[in-house]
Residue, then its C-alpha position, 0 to 999 in steps of 0.5 A: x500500500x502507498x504511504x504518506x508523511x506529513x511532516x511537521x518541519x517547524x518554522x523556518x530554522x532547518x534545525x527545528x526539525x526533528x529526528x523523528x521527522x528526519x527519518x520520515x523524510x529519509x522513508x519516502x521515495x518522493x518528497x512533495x515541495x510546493x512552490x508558491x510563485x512569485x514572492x514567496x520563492x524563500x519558502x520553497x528554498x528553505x524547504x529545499x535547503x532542509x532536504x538538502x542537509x537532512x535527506x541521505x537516502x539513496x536514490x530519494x527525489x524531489x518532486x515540485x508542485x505549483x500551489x494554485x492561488x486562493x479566489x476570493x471574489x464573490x465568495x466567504x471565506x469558508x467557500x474561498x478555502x473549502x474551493x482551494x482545498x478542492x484544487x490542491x487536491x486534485x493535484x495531490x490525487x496526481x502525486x499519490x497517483x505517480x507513487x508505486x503501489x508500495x511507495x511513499x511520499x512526504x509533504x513537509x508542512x510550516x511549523x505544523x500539521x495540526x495547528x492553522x495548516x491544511x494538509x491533513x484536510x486536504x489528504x482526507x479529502x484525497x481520500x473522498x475524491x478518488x480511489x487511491x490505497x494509501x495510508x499516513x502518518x503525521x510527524x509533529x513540529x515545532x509550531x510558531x506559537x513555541x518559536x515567537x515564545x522562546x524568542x520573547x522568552x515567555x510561558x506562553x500561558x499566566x498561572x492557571x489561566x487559559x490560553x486562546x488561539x484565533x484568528x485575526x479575523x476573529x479577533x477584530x470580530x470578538x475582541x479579548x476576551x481570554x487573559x493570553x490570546x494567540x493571534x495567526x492569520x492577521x492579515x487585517x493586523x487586529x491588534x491595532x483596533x483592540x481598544x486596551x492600551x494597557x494590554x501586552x503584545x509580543x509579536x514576531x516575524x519570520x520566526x526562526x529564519x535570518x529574518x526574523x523581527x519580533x517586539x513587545x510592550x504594551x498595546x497602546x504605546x508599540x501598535x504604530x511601531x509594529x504596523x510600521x515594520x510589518x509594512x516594511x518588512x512585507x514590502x522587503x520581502x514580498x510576503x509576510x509570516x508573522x504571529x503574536x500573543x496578547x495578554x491581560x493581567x499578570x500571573x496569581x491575579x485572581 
């Protein structure tokens, strides 16, 4: 039967990945590297730089796709996605399809598989739209709510307290309503319209890469600040990965 690794490969650092991910990589035949066009081609290199350093097995190839883009107009965001899902796996059908029978294939997938990532998704729904025979495996990685902690030298969480991962969207949308509440897929850069001055933020981009750019204090005196680098280092670079943390109170606050 083919398998396939989807692999968790951390955040940028080639050294975030792990042994066991290692040895998945080294289990496939063909690894599966997306290429995301113009302006984002350091995300493919990184990917190629970590197969480069990490993969020994003889006769293992690289094999490249184009990741289509996501069509927004007329559409919500769940019929943009659930549409885009469709798409990519219908070439992941074609991948799979190219593995011998007992073959195996690996995705490697930024930071990791379960958290804000749809790889799993979309091989599940490989599952529904053909009838190919495979099975997989889920390596874990380092995730960029772990990498944006380490750099600020931070629990992620107060004592006791819980902990809240969103979206921007849903951010701008609800507001605070958790002590520590993670932030990802900001593109609408949320924290700005939060009207809690006193709030702390610890924000950071480019997590793990040479790149990476992070800042903390309160709200109300750093927002400008980090609007300001973010629209900087995305005119830079053509495209931006970046995260934060917000946070109310302080730790054994009843």
């Amino acid at each position: 039967m083919k398998h396939i690794h989807i692999i968790g490969i951390g955040t940028g650092n080639p050294e975030h990945v792990t042994i066991q991910a290692i040895n998945a990589m080294n289990a496939a035949d063909v690894v599966f590297l997306p290429v995301k066009g113009t302006g984002k081609e350091e995300l493919a290199e990184i990917r190629r730089d970590i197969c480069e350093r990490y993969i020994t097995r003889p006769g293992s190839r690289i094999s490249e796709f184009t990741v289509p883009q996501r069509q927004t107009a007329e559409r919500t965001y769940p019929q943009s996605v659930d549409a885009w899902h469709g798409e990519i796996a219908r070439i992941y059908i074609d991948l799979i399809s190219g593995l011998p029978d007992d073959g195996s294939g690996a995705f490697l997938v930024w930071g990791d598989p379960s958290l804000y990532d749809s790889t799993i998704r979309i091989v599940e729904r490989v599952r529904e739209l053909s009838t190919l025979d495979f099975d997989y495996s889920v390596v874990p990685g380092i995730t960029s709510i772990q990498a944006l902690a380490a750099s600020h030298k931070i629990p992620v969480n107060l004592v006791g307290k819980p902990v809240e991962i969103t979206t921007g969207r849903r951010l701008a949308r609800e507001g605070l309503t958790t002590d520590s509440t993670v932030v990802m897929l900001d593109g609408e850069q949320a924290f700005a319209k939060i009207d809690d001055p006193d709030a702390e933020i610890y924000w950071g981009a480019y997590l793990g890469t040479k790149d990476e750019i992070v800042r903390s204090g309160r709200l109300g005196e750093i927002a400008a600040e980090i609007l300001a680098l973010r629209a900087e280092a995305r005119q830079r670079h053509g495209w931006i990965m970046d995260i934060y943390l917000l946070r109310k109170g302080r730790d054994f606050e009843e």
